[in-house]
N, C-alpha and C positions, 0 to 999 in steps of 0.2 A: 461659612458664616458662623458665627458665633455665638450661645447661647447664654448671656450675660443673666440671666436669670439662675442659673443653679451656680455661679458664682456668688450672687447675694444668698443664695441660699444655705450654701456651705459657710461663707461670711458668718450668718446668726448659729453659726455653729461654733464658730468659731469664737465668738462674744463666750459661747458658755463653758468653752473650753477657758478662754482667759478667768472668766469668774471663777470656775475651778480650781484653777494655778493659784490665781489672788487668796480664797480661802481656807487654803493649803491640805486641800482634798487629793491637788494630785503633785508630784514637782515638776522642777523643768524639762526632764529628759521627756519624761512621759506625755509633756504640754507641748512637745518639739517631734515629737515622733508625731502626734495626731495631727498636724500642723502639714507636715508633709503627707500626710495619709490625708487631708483636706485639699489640699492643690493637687494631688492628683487623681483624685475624686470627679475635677471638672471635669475629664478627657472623656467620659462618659457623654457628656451632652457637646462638647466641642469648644468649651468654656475657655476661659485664660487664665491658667494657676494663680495670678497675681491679685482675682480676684473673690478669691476664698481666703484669702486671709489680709484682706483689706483691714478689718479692725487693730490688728498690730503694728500695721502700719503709721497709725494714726496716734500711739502712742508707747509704744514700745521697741525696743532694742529686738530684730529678730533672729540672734543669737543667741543673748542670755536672757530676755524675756523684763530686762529691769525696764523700769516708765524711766 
């Protein structure tokens, strides 16, 4: 079973990683590396990678990181 909960949690992680990137605190390589260091973050609780980094999802390229 799976813990959908530390998925949304690394998600609002992931929101402040993007605001990051957006106010050019960090760049992309750096916004792309934490990104995968967040999807596998879940395996911890039994999560679903796809769910920690829902927020790019929704509006972003998640390779180059453009809206």
């Amino acid at each position: 079973m799976s813990c959908h909960d530390i998925g949304r949690g690394m998600d609002s992680v992931t929101q402040v990683v993007i605001r990051m990137y957006d106010a050019g605190e960090i760049n992309s390589k750096t916004a792309l590396k934490l990104f995968t260091a967040l999807k596998k973050g879940v395996h911890w609780c039994d999560g679903n990678e796809y769910e920690a980094v829902l927020s790019i999802f929704n509006c972003r390229c998640g390779n180059c990181l453009k809206k």
